[in-house]
KERO-987209 format. One line per field, with one value per residue (C-alpha): y, x negated, z negated; residue number from 0; residue in three letters. Coordinates in Angstrom, 2 decimals. Each point is the difference from the previous one (the first is absolute). Layout:
N
Y: [Y:...]
X: [X:...]
Z: [Z:...]
i: [NUM:...]
aa: [ALA:...]
***
This chain:
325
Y: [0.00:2.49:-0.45:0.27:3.49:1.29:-1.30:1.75:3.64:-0.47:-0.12:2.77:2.24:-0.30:0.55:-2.54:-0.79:1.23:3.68:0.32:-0.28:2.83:-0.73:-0.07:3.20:1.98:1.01:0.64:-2.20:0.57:-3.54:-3.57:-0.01:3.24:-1.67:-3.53:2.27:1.76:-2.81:-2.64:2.81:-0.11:-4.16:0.61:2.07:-2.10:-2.79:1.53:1.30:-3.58:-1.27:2.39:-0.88:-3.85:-0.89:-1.45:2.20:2.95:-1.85:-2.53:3.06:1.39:-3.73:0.71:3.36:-0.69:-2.52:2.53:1.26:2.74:2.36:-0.06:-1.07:3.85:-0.09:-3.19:1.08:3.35:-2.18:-1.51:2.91:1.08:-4.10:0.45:2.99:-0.73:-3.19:2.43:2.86:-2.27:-2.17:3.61:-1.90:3.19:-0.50:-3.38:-1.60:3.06:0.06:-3.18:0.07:2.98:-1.37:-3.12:-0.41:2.82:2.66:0.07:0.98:2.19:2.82:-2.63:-1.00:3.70:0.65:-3.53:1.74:2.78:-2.39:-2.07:3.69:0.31:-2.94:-0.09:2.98:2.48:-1.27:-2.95:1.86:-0.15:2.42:2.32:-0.65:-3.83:1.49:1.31:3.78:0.37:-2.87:0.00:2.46:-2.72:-1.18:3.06:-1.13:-3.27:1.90:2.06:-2.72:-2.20:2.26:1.42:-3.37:-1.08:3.09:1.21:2.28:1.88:0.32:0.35:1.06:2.85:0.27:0.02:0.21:-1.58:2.33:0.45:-3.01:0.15:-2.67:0.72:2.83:3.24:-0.67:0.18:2.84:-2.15:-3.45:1.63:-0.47:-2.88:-1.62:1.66:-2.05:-3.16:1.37:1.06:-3.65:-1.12:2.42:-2.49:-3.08:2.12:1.35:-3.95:0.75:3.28:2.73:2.29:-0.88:0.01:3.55:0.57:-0.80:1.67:3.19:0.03:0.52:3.60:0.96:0.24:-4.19:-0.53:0.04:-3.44:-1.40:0.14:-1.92:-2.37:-0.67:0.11:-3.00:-2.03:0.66:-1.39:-2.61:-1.89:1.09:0.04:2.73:-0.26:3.08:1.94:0.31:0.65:2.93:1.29:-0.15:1.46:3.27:0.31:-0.10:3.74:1.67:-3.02:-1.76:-0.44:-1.31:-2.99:-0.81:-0.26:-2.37:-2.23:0.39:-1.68:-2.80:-0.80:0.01:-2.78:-1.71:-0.41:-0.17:-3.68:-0.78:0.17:2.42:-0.88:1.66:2.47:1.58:0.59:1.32:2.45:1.35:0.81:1.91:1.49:0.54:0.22:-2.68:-3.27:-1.72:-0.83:3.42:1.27:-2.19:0.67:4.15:-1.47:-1.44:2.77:2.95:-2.45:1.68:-0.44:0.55:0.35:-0.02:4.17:0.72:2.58:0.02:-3.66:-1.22:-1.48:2.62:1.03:-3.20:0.12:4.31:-1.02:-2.97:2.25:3.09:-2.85:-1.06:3.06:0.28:-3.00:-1.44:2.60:-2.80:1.09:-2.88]
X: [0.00:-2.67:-1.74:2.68:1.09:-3.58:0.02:3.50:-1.37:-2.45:1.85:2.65:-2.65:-2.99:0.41:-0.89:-3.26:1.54:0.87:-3.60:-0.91:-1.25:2.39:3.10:-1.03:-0.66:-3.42:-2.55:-2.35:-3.21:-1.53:0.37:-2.53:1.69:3.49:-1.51:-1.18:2.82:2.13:-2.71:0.00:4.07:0.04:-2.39:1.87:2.99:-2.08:-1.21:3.92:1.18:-2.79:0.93:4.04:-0.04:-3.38:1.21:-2.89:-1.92:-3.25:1.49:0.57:-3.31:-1.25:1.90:-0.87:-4.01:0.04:1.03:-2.75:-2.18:0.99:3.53:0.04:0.17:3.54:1.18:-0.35:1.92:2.84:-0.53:0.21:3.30:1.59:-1.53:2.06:2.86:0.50:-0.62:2.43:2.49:-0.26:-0.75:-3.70:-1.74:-2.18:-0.80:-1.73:-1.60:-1.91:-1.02:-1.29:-1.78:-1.67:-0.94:-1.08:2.06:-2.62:-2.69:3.06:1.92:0.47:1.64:2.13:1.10:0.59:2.22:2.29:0.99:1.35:2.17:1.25:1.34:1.93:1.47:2.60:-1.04:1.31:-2.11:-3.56:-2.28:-0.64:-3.36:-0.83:-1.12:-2.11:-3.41:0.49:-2.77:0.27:3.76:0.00:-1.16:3.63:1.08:-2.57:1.69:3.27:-0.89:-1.77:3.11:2.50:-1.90:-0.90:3.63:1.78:-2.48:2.46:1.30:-2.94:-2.95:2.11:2.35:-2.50:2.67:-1.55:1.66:2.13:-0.78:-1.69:0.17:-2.20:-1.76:2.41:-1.12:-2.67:2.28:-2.30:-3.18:1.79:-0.24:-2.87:-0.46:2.22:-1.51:-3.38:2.33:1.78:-3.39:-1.43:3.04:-0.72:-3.28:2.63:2.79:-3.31:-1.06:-3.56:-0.24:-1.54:1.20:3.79:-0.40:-1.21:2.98:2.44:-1.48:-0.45:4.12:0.03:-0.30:-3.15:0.43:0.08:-2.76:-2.71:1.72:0.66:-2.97:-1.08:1.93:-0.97:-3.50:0.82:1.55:-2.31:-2.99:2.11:1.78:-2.71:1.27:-1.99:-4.21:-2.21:1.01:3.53:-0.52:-2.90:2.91:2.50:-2.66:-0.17:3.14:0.96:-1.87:1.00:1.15:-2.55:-1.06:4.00:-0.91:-3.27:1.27:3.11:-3.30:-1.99:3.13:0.02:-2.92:0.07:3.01:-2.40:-3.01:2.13:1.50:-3.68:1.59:-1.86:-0.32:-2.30:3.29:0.33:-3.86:0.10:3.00:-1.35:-3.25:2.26:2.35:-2.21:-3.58:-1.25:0.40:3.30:-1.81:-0.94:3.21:1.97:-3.12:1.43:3.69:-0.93:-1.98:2.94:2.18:1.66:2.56:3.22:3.35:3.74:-0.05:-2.45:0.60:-0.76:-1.26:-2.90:0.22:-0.12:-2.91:-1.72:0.47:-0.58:-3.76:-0.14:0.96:-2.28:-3.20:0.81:1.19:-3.22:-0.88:-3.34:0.92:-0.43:-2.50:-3.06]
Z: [0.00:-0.80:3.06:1.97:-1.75:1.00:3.68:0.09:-1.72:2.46:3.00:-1.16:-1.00:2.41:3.82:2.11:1.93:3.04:-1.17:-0.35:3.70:1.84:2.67:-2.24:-1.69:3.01:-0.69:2.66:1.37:0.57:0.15:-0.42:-2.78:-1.93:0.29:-1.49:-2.85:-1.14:0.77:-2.38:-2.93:0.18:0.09:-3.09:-2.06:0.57:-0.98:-3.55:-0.73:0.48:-2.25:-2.36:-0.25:1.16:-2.74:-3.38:-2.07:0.94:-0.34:2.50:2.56:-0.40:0.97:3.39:0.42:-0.23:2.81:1.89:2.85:-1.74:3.03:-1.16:-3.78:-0.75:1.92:-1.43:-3.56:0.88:1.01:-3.05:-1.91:2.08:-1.22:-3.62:-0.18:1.63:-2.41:-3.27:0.91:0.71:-3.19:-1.86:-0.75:-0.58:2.86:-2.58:3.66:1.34:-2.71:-0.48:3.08:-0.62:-2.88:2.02:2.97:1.47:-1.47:2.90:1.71:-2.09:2.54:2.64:-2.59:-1.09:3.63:0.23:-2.95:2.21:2.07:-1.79:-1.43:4.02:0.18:-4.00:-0.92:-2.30:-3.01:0.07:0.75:-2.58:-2.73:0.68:-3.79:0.86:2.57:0.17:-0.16:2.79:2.19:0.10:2.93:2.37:-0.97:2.24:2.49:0.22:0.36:2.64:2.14:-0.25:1.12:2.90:0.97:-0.10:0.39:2.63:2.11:-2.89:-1.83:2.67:3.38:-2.06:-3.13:-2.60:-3.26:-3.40:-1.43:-3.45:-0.63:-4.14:-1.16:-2.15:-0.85:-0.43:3.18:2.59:1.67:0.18:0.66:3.01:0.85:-1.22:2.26:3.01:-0.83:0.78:2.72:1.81:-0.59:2.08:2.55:0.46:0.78:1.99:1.94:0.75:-1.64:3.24:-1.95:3.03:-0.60:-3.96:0.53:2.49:-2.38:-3.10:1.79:0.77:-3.77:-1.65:-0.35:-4.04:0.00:2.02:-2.68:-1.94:3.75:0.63:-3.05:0.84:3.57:-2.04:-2.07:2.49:2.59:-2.33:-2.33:2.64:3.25:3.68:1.48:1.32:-1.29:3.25:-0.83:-3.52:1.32:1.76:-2.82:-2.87:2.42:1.05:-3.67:-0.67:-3.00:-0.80:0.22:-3.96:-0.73:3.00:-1.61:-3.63:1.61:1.12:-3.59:-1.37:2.58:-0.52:-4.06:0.30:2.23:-2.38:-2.94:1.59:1.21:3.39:2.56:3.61:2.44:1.40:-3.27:-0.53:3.86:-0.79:-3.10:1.70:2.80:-1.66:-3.88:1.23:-2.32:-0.89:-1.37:-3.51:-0.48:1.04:-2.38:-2.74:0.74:-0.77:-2.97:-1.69:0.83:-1.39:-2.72:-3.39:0.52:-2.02:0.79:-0.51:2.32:2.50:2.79:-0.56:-0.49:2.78:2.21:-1.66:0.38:4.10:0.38:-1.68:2.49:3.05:-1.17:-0.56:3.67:1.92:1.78:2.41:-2.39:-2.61:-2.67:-3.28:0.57]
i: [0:1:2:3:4:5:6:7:8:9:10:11:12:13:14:15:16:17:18:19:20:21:22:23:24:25:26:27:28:29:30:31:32:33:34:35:36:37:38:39:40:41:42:43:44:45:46:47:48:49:50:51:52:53:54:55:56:57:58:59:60:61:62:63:64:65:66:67:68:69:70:71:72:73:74:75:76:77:78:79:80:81:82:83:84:85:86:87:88:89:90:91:92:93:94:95:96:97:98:99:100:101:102:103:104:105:106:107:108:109:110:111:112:113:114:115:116:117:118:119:120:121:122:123:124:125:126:127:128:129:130:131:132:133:134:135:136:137:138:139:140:141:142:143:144:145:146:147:148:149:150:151:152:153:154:155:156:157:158:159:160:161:162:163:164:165:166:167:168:169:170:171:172:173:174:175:176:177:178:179:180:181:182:183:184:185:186:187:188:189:190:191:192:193:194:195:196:197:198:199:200:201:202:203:204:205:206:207:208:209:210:211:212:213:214:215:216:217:218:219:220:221:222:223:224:225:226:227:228:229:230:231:232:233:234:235:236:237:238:239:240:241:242:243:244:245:246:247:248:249:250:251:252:253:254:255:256:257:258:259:260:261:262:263:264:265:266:267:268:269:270:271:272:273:274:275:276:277:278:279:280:281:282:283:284:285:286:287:288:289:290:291:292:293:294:295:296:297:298:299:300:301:302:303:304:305:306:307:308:309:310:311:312:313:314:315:316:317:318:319:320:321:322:323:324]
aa: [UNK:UNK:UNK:UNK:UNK:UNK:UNK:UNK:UNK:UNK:UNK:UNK:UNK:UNK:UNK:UNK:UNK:UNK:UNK:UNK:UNK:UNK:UNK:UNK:UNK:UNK:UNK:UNK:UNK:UNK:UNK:UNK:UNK:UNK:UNK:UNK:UNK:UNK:UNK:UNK:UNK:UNK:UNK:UNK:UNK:UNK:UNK:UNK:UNK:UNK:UNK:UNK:UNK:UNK:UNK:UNK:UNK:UNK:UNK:UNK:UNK:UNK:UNK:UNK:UNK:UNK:UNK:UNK:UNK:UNK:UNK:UNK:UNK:UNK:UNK:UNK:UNK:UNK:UNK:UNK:UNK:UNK:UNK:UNK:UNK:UNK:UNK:UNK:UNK:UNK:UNK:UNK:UNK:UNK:UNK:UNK:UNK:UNK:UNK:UNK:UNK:UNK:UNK:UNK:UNK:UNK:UNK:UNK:UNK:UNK:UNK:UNK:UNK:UNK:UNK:UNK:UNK:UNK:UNK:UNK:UNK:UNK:UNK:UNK:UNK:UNK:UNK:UNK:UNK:UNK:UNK:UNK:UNK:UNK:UNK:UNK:UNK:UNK:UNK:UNK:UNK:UNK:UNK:UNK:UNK:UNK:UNK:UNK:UNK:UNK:UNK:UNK:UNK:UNK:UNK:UNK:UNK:UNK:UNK:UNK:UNK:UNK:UNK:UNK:UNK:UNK:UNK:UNK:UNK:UNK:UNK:UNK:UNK:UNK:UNK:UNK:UNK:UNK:UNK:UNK:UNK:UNK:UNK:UNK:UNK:UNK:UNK:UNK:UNK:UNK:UNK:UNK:UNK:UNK:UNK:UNK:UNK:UNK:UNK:UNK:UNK:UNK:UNK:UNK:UNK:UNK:UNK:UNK:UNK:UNK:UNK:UNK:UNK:UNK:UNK:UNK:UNK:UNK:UNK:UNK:UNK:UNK:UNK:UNK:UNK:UNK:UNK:UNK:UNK:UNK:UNK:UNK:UNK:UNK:UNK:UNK:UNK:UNK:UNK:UNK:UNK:UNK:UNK:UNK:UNK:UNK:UNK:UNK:UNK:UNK:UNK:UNK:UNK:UNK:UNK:UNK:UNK:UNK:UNK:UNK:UNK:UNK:UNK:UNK:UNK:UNK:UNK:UNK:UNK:UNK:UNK:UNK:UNK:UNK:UNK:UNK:UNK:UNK:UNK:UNK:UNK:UNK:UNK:UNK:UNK:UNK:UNK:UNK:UNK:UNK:UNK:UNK:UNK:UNK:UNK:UNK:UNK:UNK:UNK:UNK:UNK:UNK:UNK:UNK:UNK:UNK:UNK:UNK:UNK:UNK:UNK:UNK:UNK:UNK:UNK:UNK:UNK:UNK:UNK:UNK:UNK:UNK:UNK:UNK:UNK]
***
C-alpha cells in the first residue's frame, strides 16, 4: 500500500518525461548535442524526484541518487529536494526529509536541494508551502530561484514571451520587493534551456525584458550557462561582452555554479572552461571567492544578506581577470 501511495504522488505531482523534451516545450534548437543535454538534465531530475517520493527512507534515496552519473547527480538531487519537499508539506513534516537529507548526504548539495524546494512550492498551493523559519535565512532565496526557473520553464509564454512578473510574491513576508529578484535569478537560468544552450537567443530573450531585470537575468544565464554547460568558449566570449554593464551580475551567476560544483566534488572540464571565460580564473578560485564573501544572515535582514553576498561576488568579478591573486 505504501508504495503504491508514493508511485501515485509521484505521478500526480511530477510531469512526465515527455513534458521535458525540447520539442514539446517549444524551445529552440540549436544542436543535436544541446537538445541531448537539456533533455538528459530533465530525465535526471525526474529521476532524483522519483527517488525521493517512491524510496522507503531517505538514506535509501540518497543510495539512488549517488549512482547517478556525476554530470547530472547535481540535477538529480534537486529533484530530490523538489520530492523531499513535496512529501513534508503535504504531511505538514516540517520539511522533517529535507533536512535529513541535508544533514546526510544531501549537504555537498545543499544549494540543488534549496533550488528543488522552489519547485515543489510551484506545483503545491500556498497553504501548504513551507514556513521560511525551517529554512536557512540565507540560502532560502535559491527557493525563489527554483521558483522562477520552474515557471518560466513551464509557463514559458507568459513568463519569458510577455515577461509577467509575480505579483506580490509574499514569502517570506515583508520581502516582497527583493523576492523579486530573487526569482529573476531562476527565471534567467531558464532562459539558458528556452535558449537550447544558444547564448545569442538567451541574450535575445533577456534583452525583451526591461532593462531594470537584466542584472539578475543575467545571473542566471551565468549559472546555467556554467552549471549545466552547452556553449564552447566562443559563444560564451560572445555572451561575457555582450553582457556590458552587466557583466559582473553574469560572472557572479558562474562563481555560484561553480561553488555547487566543488562543493559535490563534481566539476567537469565545461564548468572550469566557462569560469575562465566568463570569471578570468579558475573554477576553485572562483568558488574559494564565494566562500570567503559568504556572510551571516538572519530572518530581519534587509536587504538580505543575500544580496550582499552576490553584489561582493559581482564587484570581485566585474572586470574580465579582475580577481585579487
Amino acid at each position: 500500500m505504501a508504495s503504491a501511495l508514493r508511485s501515485l504522488r509521484r505521478r500526480i505531482l511530477v510531469p512526465d518525461v515527455g513534458e521535458t523534451k525540447v520539442e514539446t516545450r517549444g524551445f529552440w534548437v540549436k544542436n543535436a548535442a544541446s537538445t541531448e543535454l537539456l533533455e538528459t538534465v530533465g530525465e535526471y531530475f525526474l529521476a532524483g524526484y522519483a527517488h525521493a517520493v517512491e524510496s522507503r527512507t531517505v538514506a535509501e534515496a540518497e543510495d539512488r541518487l549517488e549512482e547517478v552519473p556525476a554530470r547530472f547527480r547535481g540535477f538529480a538531487y534537486e529533484g530530490a529536494g523538489m520530492g523531499f519537499a513535496i512529501l513534508d508539506c503535504l504531511t505538514f513534516g516540517d520539511l522533517r526529509r529535507v533536512n535529513a537529507c541535508l544533514q546526510g548526504r544531501g549537504h555537498h548539495h545543499n544549494y540543488m536541494i534549496y533550488v528543488g524546494i522552489g519547485w515543489a512550492m510551484a506545483r503545491l498551493p500556498r497553504f501548504l508551502w513551507p514556513k521560511p523559519r525551517l529554512l536557512d535565512p540565507l540560502l532560502l532565496w535559491l527557493v525563489h530561484d527554483g521558483y522562477g526557473f520552474h515557471q518560466a520553464y513551464f509557463h514559458t509564454d507568459r513568463y519569458v514571451h510577455q515577461q509577467v512578473r509575480e505579483p506580490r510574491f509574499s514569502w517570506p513576508a515583508g520581502q516582497e520587493d527583493y523576492a523579486a529578484h530573487a526569482l529573476d535569478q531562476g527565471i534567467g537560468r531558464a532562459l539558458w534551456f528556452v535558449a537550447g544552450t544558444s547564448a545569442e537567443r538567451a541574450v535575445t530573450l533577456l534583452e525583451r525584458f526591461p532593462e531594470s531585470r537584466h542584472a539578475d537575468l543575467y545571473a542566471g544565464i551565468g549559472l546555467a550557462a556554467t552549471y549545466a554547460g552547452g556553449a564552447d568558449d566562443a559563444e560564451l566570449r560572445w555572451l561575457r561582452e555582450r553582457a556590458g554593464a552587466h557583466r559582473g551580475p553574469l560572472a557572479q551567476g558562474s562563481v555560484f555554479a561553480a561553488e555547487a560544483r566543488i562543493r559535490a566534488g563534481l566539476l567537469f572540464p565545461h564548468t572550469e572552461s566557462a569560469v575562465g571565460v566568463l570569471c578570468g580564473t579558475t573554477a576553485e578560485r572562483a568558488a574559494e571567492v564565494s566562500r570567503l564573501t559568504r556572510p551571516t544572515a538572519t530572518a530581519q535582514d534587509s536587504p538580505p544578506a543575500y544580496e550582499g553576498w552576490r553584489r561582493r561576488i559581482a564587484e570581485t568579478f566585474v572586470f574580465h581577470g579582475g580577481v585579487p591573486s
